[in-house]
TIDOPA-651066 format. One record per residue: residue in one letter; y, z, x of N, C-alpha, C in turn. Coordinates in steps of 0.02 Angstrom, whole numbers, plus 50000, padded with zeros to 5 digits. Example, Ala and Ser with C-alpha at 12.3 -4.5 7.8 and 13.67 -1.06 7.14 Angstrom:
% TIDOPA-651066
a497165039050660497755039050615498355039050660 s498885035450642499475035750684500025039450645 
***
This chain:
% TIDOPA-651066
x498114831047922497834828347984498124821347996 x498284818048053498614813448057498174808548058 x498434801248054497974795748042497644793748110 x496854793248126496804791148159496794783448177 x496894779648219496874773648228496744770348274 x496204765248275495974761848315496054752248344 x496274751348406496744745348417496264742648478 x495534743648502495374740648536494944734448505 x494764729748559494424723848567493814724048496 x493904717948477493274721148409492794719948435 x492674716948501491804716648534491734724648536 x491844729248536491834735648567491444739048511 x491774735848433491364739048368490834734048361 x490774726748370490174721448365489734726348431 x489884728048474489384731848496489014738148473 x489574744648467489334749748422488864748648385 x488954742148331488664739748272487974737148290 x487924735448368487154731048365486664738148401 x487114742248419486764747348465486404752048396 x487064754448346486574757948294486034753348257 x486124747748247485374743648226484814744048272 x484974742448320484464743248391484054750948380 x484604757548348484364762948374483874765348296 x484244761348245484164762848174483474767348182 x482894764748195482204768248177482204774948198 x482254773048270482204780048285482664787148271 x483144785748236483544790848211483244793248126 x482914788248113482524791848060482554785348007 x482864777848012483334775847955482754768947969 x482764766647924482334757947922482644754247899 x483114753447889483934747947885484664751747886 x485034747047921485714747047896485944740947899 x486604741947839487224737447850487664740947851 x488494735347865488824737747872489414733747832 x489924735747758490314733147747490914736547741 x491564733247717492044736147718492144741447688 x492844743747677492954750647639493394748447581 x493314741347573493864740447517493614743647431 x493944743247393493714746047327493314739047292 x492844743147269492254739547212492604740047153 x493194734147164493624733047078493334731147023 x492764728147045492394723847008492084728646967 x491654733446999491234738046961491604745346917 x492344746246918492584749146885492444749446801 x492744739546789492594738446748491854738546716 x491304737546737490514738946714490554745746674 x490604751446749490574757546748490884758846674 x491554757846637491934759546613491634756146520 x491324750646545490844746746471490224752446468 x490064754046551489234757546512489364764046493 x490034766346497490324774946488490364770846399 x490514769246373490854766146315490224766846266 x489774763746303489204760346257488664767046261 x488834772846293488574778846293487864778246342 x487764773246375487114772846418487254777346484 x487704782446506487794786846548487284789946532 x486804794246603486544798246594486624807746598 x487614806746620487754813646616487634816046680 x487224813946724487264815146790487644812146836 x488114807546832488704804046870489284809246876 x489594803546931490144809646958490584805246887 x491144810146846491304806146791492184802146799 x492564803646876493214799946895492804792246924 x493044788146886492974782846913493134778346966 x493504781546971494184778947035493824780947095 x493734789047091493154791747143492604788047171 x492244782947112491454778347113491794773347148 x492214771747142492554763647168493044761547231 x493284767647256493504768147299493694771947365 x493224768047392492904774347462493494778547494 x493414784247510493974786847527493774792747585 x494024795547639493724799847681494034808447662 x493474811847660494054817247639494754820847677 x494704817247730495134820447791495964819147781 x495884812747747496394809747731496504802947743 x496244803847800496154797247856496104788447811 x496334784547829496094779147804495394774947852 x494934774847777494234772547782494294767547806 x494034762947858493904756447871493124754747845 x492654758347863491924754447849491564757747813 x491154755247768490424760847755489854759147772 x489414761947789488824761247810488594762247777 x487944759047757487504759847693486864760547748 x486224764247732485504764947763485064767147717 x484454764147721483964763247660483414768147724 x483004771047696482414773747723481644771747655 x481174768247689480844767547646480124773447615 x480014772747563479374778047560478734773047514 x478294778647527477764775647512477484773747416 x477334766747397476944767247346476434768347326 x475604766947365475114770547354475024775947396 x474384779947365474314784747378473574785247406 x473214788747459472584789347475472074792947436 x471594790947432471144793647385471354798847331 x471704795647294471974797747228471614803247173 x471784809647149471154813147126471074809347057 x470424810047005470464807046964470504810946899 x470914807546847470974811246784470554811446749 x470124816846703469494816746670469684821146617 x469154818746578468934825246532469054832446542 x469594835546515469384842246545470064843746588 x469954836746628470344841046709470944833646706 x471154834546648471804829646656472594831646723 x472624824646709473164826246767473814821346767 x474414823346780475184821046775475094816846853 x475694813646838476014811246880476594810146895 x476974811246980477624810546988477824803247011 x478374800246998478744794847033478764796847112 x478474789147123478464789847202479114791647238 x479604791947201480434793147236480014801047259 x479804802947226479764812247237479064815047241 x478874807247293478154810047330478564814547400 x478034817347443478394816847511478994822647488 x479354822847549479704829247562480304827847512 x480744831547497481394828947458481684823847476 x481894817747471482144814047510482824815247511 x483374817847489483914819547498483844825247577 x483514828647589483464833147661483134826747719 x482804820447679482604815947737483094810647754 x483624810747696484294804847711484864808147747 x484944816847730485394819347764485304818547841 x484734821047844484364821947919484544815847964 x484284808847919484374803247963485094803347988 x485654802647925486214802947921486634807047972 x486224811147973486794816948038486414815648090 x485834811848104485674809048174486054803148187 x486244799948137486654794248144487444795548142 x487474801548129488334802548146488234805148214 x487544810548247487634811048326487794806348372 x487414800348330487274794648399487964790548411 x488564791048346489014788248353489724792548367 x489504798048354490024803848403489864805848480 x489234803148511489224802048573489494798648605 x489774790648577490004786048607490754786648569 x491004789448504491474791748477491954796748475 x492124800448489492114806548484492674808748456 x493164805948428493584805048394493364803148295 x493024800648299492894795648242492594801348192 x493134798848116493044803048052492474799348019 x491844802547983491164800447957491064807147892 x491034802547836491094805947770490354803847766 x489624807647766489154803047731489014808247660 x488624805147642488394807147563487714804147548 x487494806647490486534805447482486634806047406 x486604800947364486504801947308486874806347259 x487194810347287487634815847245488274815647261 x488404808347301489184807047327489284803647267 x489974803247299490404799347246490254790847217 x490144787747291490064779547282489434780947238 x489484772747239488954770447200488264767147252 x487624771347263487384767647312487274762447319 x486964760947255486884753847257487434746247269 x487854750447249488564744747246488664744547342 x488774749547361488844748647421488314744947461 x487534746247455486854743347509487024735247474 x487094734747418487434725947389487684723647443 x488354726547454488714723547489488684723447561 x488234729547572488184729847664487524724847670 x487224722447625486834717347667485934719547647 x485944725747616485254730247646484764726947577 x485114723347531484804721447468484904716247418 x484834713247393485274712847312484984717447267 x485424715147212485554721947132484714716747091 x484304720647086483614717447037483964721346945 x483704715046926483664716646854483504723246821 x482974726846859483084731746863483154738046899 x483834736946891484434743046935484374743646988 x483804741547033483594742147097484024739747168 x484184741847217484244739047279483484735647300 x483614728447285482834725947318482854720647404 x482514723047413482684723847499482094718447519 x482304710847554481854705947567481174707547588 x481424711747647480884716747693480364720347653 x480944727847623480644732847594480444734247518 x480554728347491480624727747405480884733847407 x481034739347335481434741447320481134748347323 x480474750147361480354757247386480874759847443 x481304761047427481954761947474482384766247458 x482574772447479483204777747467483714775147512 x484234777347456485054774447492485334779747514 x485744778247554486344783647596486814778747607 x487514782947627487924781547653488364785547689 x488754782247734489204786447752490124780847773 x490554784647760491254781647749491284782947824 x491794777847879491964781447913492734778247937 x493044778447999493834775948019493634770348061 x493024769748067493024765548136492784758548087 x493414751448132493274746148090492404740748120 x491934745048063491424738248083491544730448073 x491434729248102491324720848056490924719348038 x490864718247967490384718447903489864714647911 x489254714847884488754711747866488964708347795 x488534700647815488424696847753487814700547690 x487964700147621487514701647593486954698147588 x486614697747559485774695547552485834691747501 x485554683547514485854677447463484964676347446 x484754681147383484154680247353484224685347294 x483894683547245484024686147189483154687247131 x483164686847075482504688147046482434679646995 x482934676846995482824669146953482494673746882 x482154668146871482154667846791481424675346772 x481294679446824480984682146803481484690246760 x480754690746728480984695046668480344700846658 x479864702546715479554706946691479744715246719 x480204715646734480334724146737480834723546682 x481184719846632481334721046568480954720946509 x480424716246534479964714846470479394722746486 x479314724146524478894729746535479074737046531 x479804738146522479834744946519479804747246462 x479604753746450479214757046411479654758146345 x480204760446345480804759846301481204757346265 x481294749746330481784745446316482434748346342 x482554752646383482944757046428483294750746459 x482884747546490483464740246519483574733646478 x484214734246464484604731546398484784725646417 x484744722846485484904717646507484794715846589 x484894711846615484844711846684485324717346728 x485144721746748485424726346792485814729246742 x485774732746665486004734146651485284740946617 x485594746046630484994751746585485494758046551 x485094757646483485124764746442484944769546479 x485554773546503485094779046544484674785346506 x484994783446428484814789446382484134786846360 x483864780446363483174779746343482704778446399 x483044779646461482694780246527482064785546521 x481484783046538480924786846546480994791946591 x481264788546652481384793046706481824798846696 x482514797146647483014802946647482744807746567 x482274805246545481884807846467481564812046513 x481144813346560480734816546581481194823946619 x481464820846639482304825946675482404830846628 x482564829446555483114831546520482904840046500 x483054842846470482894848846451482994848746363 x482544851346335482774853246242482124847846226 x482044844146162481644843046111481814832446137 x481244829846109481234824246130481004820746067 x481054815746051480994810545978480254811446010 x479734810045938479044809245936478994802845967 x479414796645981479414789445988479344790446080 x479914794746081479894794246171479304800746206 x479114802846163478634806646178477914803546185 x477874798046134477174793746146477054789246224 x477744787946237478044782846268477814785746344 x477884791146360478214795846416477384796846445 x477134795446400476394794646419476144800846462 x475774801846536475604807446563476124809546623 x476904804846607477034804946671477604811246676 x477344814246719477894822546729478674823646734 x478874816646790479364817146831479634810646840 x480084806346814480274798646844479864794446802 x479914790346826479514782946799479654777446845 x479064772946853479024767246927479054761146874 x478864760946827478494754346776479034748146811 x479604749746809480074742546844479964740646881 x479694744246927479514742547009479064741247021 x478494744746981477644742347019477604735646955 x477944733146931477914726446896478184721646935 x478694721246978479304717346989478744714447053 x478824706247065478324703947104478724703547166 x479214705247174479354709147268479104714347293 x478934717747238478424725147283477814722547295 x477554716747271476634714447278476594716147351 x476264720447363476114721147409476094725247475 x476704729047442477274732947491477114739647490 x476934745847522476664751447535476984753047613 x477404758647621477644759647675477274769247701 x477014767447744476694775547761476694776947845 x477564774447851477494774847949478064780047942 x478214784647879478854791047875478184794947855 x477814802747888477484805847876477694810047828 x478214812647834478874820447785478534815147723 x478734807047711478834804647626478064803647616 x477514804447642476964805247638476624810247563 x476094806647518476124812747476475324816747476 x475554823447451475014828047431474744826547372 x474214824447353473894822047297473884825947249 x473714832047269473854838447221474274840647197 x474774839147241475474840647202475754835847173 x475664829847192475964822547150475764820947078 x475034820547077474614820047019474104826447010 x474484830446984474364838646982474044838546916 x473594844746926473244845146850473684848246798 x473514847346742474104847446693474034854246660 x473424857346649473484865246611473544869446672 x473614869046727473824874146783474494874346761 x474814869946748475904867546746476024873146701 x475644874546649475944878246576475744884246600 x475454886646644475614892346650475874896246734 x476334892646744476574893846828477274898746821 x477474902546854477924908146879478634902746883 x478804906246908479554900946921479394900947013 x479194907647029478674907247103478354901547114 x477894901047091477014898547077477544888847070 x477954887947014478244881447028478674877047087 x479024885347130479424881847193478854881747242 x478274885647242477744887647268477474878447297 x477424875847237477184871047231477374865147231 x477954865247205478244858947192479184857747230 x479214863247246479934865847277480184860247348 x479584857447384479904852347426480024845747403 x479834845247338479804838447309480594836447270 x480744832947261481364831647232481264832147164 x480794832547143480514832447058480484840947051 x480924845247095480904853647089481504853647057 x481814848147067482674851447052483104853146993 x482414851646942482644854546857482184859946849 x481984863846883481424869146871480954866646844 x480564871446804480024869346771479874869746723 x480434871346671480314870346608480474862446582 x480634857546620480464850446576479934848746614 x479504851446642478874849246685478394852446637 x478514857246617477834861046584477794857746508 x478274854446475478694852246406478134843846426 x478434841046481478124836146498477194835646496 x476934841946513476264842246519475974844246458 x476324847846422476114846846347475974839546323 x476714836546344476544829246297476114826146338 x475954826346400475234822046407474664825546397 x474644830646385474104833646362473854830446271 x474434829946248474444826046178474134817946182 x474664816146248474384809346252473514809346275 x473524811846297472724811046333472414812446261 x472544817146197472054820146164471484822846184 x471744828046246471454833546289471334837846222 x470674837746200470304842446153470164848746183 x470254849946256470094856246297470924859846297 x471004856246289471934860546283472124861146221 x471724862446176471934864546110472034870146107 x471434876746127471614884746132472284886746157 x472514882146205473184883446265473694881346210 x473724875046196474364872946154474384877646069 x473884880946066473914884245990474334889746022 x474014894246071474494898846085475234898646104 x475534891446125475924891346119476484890246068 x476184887046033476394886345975476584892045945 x476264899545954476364904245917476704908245951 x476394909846018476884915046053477494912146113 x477424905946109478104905346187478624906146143 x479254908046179479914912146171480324902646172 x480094898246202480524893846204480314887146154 x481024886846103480924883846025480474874046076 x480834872746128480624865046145479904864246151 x479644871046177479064869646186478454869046117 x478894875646087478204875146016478234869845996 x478734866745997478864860545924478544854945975 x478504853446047478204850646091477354851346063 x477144855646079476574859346042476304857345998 x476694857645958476504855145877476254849145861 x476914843645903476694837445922475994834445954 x476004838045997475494836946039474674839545985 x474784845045968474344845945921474114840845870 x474444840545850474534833545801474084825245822 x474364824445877473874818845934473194819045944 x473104827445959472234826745977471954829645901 x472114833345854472074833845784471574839045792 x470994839545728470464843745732470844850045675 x470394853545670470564861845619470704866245650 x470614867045703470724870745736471674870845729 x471884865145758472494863145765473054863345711 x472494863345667472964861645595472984869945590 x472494874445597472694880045570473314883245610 x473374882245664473734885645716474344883445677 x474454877145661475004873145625475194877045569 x474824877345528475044880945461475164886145473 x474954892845521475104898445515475704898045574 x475954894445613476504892245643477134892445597 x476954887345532477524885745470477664892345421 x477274898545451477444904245411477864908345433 x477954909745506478564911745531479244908945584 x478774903545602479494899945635480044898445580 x480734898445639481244898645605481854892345634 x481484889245690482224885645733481984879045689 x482544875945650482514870745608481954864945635 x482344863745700481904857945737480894858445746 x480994864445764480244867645790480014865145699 x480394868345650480134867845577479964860445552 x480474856145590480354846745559479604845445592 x479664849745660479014845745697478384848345686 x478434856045675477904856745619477744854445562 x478084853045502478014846045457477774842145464 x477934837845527477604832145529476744830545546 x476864837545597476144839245627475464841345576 x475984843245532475274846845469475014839545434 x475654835545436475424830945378474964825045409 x475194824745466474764821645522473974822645536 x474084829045538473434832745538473004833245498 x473224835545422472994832345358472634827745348 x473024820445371472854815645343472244813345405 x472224815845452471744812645503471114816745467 x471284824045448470494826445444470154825445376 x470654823045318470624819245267470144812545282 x470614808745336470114802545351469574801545352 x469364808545420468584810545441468044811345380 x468364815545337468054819345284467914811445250 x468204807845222467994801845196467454797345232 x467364797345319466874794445343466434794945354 x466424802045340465754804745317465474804545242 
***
């Protein structure tokens, strides 16, 4: 395809540029900027230390060149990117409550509300209509999270944020309840300044996360990420399992600490609006849902998109954490009859937490025919665990 190219007056794009701000809301979007298309040389090098130091979480696109340098697929040479943040909400309305009995998970507010990847596309291709009306020529690459750039590197530079300590686009306006998009396109904007504010000497979304996942200012383990621990699929250390507490899907702890969100709750996007029931869902319904019964339920949420076997893995371990004594019958049977090794040895664990004889027996007659090594360590640990707690009892009496 041949290059397209553009040689008029740059008031013509300083206009374009004030008309899509002007139009921003109503196309679906609650910021933009706009910066160049040059390459993020700078962040090659990062990218290339945190591949090194093994803090990838395996979900990146893995050409680097690809992350750093915007490119249109047409061929065309990129002049601008547009970066657009849409914000969603942090609390929630009358929240159900977790009890005795009727415990309950919780999702990261990223994946309250409708998927937000179908609510950034949406904006995004309202925002490529409004500029192929007055365009109609003009090449527009956008992407949502599963593109190539880096979002955050780009909303940096278009203006929509600075980089928070932790990992965040934090947005003067919107603190850092904010989904990124972008889109590459031929037509030259003239850039927005970035955002000259930063976090100074504070240190509590490092001192607060649950792991120690953020290793430094804007720097995170993505492998001891709560959020990407909860993702993962297979068997989880007893350490990040205590850690992971009741939460199903993600983790906020950086954010509802960081004192730019004080305050900040956005609920004027209805789609990112959440269902209480499905957000902070009860936890022994999860362990036993269809693969139906899970898209049934949880399928518009962005927290659908690993199925539901690290969701149900997840509700074990808060079932452990809680020392839900009513989910002991449920987790014994699993222990004995589920087909999948993550979960028994999940099980076991969890058994182990809320303790009792009951638990221990399920345990021991568990250690008579399991066979997957791992499931076998975590039974070990669970008996001796168990042991020694009902050992304790027996002495306090």
């Amino acid at each position: 395809m041949p290059e397209t190219s553009y040689a008029p007056p740059p008031s013509k794009w300083e206009e374009l540029k004030a008309e899509i701000k002007e139009a921003a809301s109503s196309l679906g979007i609650d910021d933009v900027g706009f910066t160049t298309a040059e390459p993020f040389l700078y962040l090659k090098n990062i990218l290339q230390q945190h591949r090194e130091k093994g803090f990838e979480s395996g979900f990146e696109e893995p050409d680097l060149d690809k992350r750093t340098i915007p490119a249109l697929q047409s061929g065309d040479k990129p002049e601008s990117i547009i970066s657009i943040s849409v914000a969603y909400p942090s609390k929630m309305e009358n929240p159900p409550k977790s009890e005795p009995g009727a415990r309950r998970g919780i999702l990261a507010r990223a994946s309250w509300g409708q998927d937000y990847h179908h609510v950034l596309r949406e904006a995004l291709a309202n925002l490529e209509e409004f500029i192929r009306a007055r365009v109609p020529d003009a090449v527009m690459d956008s992407m949502v999270d599963t593109g190539v750039l880096v979002d955050r590197a780009v909303a940096e530079r278009a203006g929509i944020g600075f980089s928070g300590k932790n990992c965040s686009i934090i947005s003067p306006k919107w603190g850092s309840w904010i989904f990124l998009g972008e889109m590459v396109t031929n037509i030259p904007f003239p850039p927005d300044e970035p955002v000259q504010e930063g976090c100074g000497e504070c240190t509590k979304c490092i001192d607060a996360c649950p792991t120690g996942a953020l290793v430094g200012p804007g720097q995170l383990n993505a492998q001891a990420c709560i959020s990407f621990l909860t993702q993962t699929k297979g068997f989880l250390s007893d350490d990040y399992m205590t850690k992971i507490g009741n939460r199903l899907y993600g983790c906020d702890t950086c954010q509802i600490v960081c004192p730019k969100n004080r305050g900040k709750n956005w609920n004027h996007r209805p789609q990112l609006q959440p269902d209480p029931e499905v957000v902070k869902p009860l936890l022994m319904p999860i362990l036993d849902l269809t693969n139906r019964e899970f898209k049934e339920k949880f399928g518009s949420s962005s927290a659908a998109w690993r199925g539901k076997k690290p969701m149900q893995r997840n509700a074990i371990i808060a079932l452990g954490n809680f020392k839900e004594t009513a989910a002991v019958p449920k987790l014994c049977e699993i222990l004995l009859r589920e087909p999948r090794p993550e979960m028994r040895g999940t099980a076991a664990w969890a058994l182990s937490r809320i303790g009792g004889e009951e638990a221990l027996a399920a345990v021991n007659q568990a250690l008579e025919t399991e066979q997957h090594e791992t499931v076998l360590e975590m039974l070990g640990r669970a008996q001796e665990k168990l042991q020694g707690g009902l050992e304790q009892r027996e002495d306090e009496t």
